[in-house]
C-alpha positions, -999 to 999 in steps of 0.1 A, spaced: 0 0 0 26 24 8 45 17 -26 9 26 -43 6 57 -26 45 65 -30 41 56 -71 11 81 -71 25 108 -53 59 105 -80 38 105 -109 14 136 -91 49 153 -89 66 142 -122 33 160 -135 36 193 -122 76 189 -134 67 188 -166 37 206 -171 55 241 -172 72 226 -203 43 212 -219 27 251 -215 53 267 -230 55 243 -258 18 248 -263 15 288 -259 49 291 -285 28 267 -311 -1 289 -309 15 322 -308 42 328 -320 43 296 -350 7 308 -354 -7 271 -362 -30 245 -338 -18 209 -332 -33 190 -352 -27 157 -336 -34 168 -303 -46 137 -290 -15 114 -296 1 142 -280 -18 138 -249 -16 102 -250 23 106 -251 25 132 -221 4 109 -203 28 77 -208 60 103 -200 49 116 -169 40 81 -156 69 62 -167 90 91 -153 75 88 -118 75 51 -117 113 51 -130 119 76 -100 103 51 -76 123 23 -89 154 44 -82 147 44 -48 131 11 -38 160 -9 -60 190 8 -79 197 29 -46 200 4 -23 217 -20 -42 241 -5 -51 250 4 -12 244 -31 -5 270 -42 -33 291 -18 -17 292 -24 18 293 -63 8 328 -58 -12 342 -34 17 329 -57 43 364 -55 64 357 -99 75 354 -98 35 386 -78 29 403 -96 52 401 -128 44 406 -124 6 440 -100 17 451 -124 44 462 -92 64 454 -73 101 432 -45 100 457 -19 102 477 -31 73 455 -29 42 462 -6 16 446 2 -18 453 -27 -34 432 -50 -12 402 -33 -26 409 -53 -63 376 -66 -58 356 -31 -60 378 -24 -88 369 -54 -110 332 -52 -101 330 -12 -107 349 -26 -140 319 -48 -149 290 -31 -135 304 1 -154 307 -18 -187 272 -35 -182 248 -6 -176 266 15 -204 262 -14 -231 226 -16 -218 219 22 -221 188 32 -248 202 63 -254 235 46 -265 220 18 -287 197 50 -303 227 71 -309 251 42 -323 221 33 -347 223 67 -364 257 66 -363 260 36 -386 234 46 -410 252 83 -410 281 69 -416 272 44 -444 282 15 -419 316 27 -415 308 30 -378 296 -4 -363 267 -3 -341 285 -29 -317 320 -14 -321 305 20 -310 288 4 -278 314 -16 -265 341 15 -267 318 37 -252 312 5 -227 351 0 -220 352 38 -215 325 35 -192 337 4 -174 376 18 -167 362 52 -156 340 40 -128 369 14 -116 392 47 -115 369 63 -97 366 35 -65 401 39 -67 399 77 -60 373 71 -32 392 49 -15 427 68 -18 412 97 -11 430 119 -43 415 147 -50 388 147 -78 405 173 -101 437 156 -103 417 131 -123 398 155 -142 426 175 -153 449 149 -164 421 132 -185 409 162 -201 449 166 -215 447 128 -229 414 140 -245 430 172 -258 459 155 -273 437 130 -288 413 149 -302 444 169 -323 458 134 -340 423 116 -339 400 120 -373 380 145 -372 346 129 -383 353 104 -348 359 136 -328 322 152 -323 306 117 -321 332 108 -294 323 140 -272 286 132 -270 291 98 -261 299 105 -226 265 124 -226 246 92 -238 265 71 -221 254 80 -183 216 77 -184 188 64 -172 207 32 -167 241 40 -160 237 73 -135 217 56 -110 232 32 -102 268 39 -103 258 71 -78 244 47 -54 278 30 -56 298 57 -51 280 67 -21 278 30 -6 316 25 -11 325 63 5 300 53 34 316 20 38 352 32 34 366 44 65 378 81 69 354 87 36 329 118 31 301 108 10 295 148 3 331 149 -6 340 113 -16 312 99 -28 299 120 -58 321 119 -88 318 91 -101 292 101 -128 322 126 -141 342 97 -147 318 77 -168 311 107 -189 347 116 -193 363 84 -204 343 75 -236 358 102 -250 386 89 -251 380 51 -253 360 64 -290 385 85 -297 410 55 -293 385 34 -316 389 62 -343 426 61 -343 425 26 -346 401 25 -371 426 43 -393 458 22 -382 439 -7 -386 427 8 -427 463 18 -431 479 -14 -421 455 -32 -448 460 -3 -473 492 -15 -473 492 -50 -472 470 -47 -507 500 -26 -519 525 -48 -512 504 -76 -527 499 -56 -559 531 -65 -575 529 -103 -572 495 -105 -584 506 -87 -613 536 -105 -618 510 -138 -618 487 -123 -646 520 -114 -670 520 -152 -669 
């Protein structure tokens, strides 16, 4: 009953959100474009289906992705956990015990950007744009590798403790330097990929980790600590599909060649 009442009141909410928008869409229609809608009933049908999926997917936030992934968390940094699997006293674990957090941040990070819509819609278009010289599954899974070593990075900086922009900064000059030597149709694509990448999937979900493993990490702030984490996942598919771009060309370069070097013997077998 109180999950019925708490869905109700999200979507009464998620409502009055976006009803401001849905005015102002209507009033610049009428007045200033000078036209009616003239499929104003799909329209309605639509707002309908956004405001309730919106204040469902808001309740599922916090009944499921939020506490799981504290619970995932606090399971990993469980100190009987990290002790047995590190074989060492309390007072003498470092970084490196925490390999665990590290390889699931790795796989969770990978997983929920591979299954992001926004992703899959944006890789679609970039293959048909493209004329299939961008693969839809190439696309993903560098954006997803992107995603994936970002949010390991980032439990690493939670539980070191480094300050955030250190991160930032030095990424930012890989991304700079890349985006000079990478090809330059790669280069806008690969910038809005961190956008799409941390979504309605990915966002959730690896915030809830971030502030489970600063929580569960001793001498952790999860104001200071555990937000973050979101900035990595955007940050590194930038360069992981800037990466896929420059290999893209090695990799047409290296066969470009090949065919050249082949070019002479098969002409030296059709003299004959």
């Amino acid at each position: 009953m109180e999950l019925i009442i708490a869905s109700t009141q999200s979507v009464v909410d998620s409502t009055l959100d976006v009803l401001p928008i849905v005015i102002f869409l209507f009033v610049f229609q009428r007045f200033v474009v000078g036209e009616t809608l003239t499929n104003w009933k799909q329209i309605s049908v639509g707002f309908l289906f956004v405001v309730v999926g919106l204040g469902l997917f808001l309740v599922g936030l916090e009944e499921t992705l939020f506490p799981l992934g504290r619970l995932m968390a606090q399971q990993l940094t469980d100190p009987a956990f990290l002790y047995e699997s590190a074989g060492k006293a309390v007072s003498a674990l470092v970084w490196q015990d925490y390999y665990w957090v590290y390889l699931f941040a790795l796989a969770i990070g990978f997983s929920t950007a591979l299954a992001e819509p926004a992703l899959i819609a944006v890789s679609m278009k970039a293959n048909t744009v493209s004329g299939g010289a961008i693969g839809v599954w190439e696309l993903r899974v560098a954006v997803a590798i992107g995603v994936g070593v970002g949010v390991s990075l980032g439990c690493f900086r939670i539980i070191t403790g480094i300050p955030l922009h250190y991160f930032i900064a030095a990424a930012y000059l890989v991304v700079i330097l890349q985006t000079i030597v990478a090809p330059k149709l790669i280069v806008p694509l690969a910038y809005d990929s961190g956008g799409v990448a941390t979504s309605t999937v990915t966002v959730p979900l690896i915030t809830a980790l971030g502030l489970g493993l600063s929580e569960a990490v001793p001498g952790r702030s999860a104001l200071l600590d555990g937000f973050g984490l979101v900035a990595f996942a955007c940050l590194f598919p930038i360069i992981s599909v800037l990466a896929y771009g420059q290999l893209a060309v090695l990799r047409a370069r290296v066969s470009a060649s090949e065919t050249d070097s082949r070019n002479p013997d098969e002409e030296e077998d059709n003299a004959f």
